[in-house]
C-alpha atoms as an extended CHARMM CRD file, in Angstrom:
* protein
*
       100  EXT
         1         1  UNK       CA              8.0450000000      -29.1450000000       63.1250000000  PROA      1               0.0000000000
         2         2  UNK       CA              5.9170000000      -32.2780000000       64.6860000000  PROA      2               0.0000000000
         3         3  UNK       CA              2.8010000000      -29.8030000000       64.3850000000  PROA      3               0.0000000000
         4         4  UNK       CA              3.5540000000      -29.8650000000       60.2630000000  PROA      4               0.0000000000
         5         5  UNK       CA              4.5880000000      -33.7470000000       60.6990000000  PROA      5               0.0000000000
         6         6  UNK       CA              0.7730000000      -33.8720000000       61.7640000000  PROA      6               0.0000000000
         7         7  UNK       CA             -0.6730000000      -31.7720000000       59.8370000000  PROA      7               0.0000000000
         8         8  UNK       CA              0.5290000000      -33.5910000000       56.7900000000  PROA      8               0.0000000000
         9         9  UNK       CA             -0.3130000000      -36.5870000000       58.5310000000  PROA      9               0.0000000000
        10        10  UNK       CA             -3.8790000000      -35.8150000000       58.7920000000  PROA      10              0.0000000000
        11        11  UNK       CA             -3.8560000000      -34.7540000000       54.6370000000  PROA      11              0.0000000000
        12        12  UNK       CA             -2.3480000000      -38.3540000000       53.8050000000  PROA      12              0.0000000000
        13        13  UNK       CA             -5.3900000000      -39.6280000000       56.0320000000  PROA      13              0.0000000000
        14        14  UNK       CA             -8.0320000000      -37.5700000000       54.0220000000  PROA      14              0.0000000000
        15        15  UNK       CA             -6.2870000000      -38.0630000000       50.6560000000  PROA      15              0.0000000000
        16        16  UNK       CA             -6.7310000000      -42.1270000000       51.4950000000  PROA      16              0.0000000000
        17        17  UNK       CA             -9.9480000000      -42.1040000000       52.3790000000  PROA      17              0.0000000000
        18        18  UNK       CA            -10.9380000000      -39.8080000000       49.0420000000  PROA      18              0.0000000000
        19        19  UNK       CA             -8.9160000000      -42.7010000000       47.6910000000  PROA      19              0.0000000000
        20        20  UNK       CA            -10.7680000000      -45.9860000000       49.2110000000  PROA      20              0.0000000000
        21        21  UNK       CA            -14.1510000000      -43.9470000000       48.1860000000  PROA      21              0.0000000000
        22        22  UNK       CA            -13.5660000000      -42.9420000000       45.1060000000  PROA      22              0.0000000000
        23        23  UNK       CA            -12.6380000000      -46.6630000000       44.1360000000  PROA      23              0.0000000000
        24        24  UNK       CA            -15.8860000000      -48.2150000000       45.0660000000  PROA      24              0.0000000000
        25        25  UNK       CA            -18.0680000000      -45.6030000000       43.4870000000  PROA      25              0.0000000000
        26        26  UNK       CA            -15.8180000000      -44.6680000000       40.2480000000  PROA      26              0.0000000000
        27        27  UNK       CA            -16.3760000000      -48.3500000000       38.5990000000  PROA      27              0.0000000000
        28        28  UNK       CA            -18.2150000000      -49.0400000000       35.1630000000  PROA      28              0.0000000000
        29        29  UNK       CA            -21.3590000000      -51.5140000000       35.3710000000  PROA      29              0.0000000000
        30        30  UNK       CA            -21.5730000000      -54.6630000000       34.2020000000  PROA      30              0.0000000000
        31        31  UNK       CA            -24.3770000000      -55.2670000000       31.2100000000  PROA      31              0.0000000000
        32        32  UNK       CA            -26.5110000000      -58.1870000000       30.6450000000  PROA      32              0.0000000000
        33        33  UNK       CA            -26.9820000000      -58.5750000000       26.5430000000  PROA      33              0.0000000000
        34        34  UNK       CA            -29.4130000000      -61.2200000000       24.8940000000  PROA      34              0.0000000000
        35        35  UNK       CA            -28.3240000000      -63.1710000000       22.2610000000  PROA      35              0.0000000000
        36        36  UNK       CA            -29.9710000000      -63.9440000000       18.7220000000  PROA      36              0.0000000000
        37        37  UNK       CA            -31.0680000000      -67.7620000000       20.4510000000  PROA      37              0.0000000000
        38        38  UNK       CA            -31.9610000000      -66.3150000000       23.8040000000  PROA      38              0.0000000000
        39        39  UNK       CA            -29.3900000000      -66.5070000000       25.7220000000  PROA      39              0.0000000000
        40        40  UNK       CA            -28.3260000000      -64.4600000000       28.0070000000  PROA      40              0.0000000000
        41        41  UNK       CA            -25.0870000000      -63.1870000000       28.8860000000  PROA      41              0.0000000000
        42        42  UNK       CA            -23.5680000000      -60.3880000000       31.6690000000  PROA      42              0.0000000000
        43        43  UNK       CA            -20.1050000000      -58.6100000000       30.0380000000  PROA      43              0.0000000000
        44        44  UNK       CA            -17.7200000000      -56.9880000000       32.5090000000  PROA      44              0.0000000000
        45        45  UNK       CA            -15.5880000000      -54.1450000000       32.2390000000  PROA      45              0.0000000000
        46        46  UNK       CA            -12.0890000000      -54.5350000000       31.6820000000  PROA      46              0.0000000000
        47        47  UNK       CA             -8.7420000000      -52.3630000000       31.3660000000  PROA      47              0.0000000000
        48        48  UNK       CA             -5.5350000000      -53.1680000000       30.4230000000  PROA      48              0.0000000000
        49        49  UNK       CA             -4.2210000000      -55.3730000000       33.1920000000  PROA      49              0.0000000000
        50        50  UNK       CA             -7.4610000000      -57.6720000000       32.2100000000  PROA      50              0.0000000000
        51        51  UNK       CA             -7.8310000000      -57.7950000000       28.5980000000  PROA      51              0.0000000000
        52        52  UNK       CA             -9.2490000000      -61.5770000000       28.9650000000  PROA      52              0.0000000000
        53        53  UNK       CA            -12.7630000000      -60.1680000000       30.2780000000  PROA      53              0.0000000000
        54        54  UNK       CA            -13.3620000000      -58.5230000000       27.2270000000  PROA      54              0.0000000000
        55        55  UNK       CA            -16.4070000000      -60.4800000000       24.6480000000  PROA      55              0.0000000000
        56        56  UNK       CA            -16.4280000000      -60.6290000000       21.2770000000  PROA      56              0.0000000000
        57        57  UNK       CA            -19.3500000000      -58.5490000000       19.9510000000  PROA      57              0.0000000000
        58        58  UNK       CA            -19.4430000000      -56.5810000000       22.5380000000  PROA      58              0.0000000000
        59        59  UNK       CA            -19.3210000000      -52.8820000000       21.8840000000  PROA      59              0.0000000000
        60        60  UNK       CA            -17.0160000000      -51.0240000000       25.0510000000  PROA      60              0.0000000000
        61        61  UNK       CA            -16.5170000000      -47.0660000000       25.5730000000  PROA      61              0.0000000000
        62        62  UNK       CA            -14.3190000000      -45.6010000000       27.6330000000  PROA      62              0.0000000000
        63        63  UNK       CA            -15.3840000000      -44.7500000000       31.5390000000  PROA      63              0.0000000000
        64        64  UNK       CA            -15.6340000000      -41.4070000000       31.7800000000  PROA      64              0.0000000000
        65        65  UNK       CA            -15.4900000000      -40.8980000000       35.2680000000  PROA      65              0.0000000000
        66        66  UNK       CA            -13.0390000000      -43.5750000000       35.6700000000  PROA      66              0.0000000000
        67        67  UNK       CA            -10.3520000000      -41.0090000000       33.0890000000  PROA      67              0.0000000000
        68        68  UNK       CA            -11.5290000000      -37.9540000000       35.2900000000  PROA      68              0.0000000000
        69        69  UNK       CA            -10.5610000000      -39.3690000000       38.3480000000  PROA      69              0.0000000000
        70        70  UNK       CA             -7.6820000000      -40.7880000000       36.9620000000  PROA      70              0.0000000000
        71        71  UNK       CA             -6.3710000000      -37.4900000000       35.7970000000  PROA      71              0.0000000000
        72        72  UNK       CA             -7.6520000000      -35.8160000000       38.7050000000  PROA      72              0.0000000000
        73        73  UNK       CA             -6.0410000000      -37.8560000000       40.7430000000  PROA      73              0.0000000000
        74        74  UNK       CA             -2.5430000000      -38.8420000000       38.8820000000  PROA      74              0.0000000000
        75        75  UNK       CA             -0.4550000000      -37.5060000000       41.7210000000  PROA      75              0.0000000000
        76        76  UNK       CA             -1.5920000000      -40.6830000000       43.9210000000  PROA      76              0.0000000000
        77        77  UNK       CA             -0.2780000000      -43.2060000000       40.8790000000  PROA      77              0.0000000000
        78        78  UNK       CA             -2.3410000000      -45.7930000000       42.2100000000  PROA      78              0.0000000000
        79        79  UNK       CA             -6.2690000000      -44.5990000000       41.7590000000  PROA      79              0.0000000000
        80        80  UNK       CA             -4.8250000000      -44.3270000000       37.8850000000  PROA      80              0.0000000000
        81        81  UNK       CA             -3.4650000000      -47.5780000000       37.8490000000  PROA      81              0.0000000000
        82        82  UNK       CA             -6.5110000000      -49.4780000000       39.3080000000  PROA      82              0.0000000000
        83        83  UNK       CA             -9.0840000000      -47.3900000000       37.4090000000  PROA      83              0.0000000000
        84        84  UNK       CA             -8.0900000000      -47.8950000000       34.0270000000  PROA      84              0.0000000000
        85        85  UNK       CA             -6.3810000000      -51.1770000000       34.6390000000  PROA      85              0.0000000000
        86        86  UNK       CA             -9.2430000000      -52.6820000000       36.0370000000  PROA      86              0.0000000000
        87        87  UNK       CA            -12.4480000000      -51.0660000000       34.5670000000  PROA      87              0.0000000000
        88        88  UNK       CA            -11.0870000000      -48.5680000000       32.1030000000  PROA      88              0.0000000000
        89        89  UNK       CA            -13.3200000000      -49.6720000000       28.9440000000  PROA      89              0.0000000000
        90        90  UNK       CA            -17.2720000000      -50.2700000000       29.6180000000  PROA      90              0.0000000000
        91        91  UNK       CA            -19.4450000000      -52.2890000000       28.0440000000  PROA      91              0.0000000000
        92        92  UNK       CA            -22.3820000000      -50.7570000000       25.7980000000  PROA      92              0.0000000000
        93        93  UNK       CA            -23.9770000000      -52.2160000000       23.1170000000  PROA      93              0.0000000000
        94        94  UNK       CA            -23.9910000000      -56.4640000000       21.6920000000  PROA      94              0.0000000000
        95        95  UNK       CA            -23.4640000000      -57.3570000000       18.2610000000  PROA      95              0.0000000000
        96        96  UNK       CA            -24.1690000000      -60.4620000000       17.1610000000  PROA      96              0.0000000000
        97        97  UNK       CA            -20.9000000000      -62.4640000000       15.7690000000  PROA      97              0.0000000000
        98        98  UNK       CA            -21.5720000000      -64.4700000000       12.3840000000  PROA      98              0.0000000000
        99        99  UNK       CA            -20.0540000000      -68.2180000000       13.0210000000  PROA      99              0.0000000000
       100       100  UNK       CA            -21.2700000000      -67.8600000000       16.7200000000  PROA      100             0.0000000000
């Protein structure tokens, strides 16, 4: 019974560490765009818990690798939460915005 209690102890260990890893290397980058006047600007990625960061113009696609590891790791419930809440949709590509 306690050698189980360990045993499982030691898997919790691993799966957190996978965890803390994972959420370091599994974010989408940041891109610097150039407006029409020369300006420059860097747009973040955002998710769903921070709608704010997204820029209007700015084209965003979905992370890949932040879905895979969130379905790859849905057991956990909080990789998928802080992937896609916090860097879920990447930015791509700049339009400009007429009136801007």
């Amino acid at each position: 019974m306690i050698v189980n209690c360990l045993i499982e102890m030691e898997k919790l260990k691993i799966l957190f560490a996978v965890t803390i890893i994972l959420l370091f290397t599994c974010c989408a980058d940041s891109k610097t765009f150039e407006k029409a006047d020369g300006t420059k600007f860097t747009a973040e990625p955002y998710g769903w818990m921070n709608t704010s960061r997204k820029i209007e113009g700015v084209k965003y696609d979905i992370n890949a690798g932040n879905l895979v590891w969130s379905i790859l790791l849905s057991e956990t419930l909080v990789v998928p939460v802080l992937l896609t809440g916090e860097a879920f949709y990447e930015p791509v590509a700049y339009e400009e915005v007429e009136g801007n």
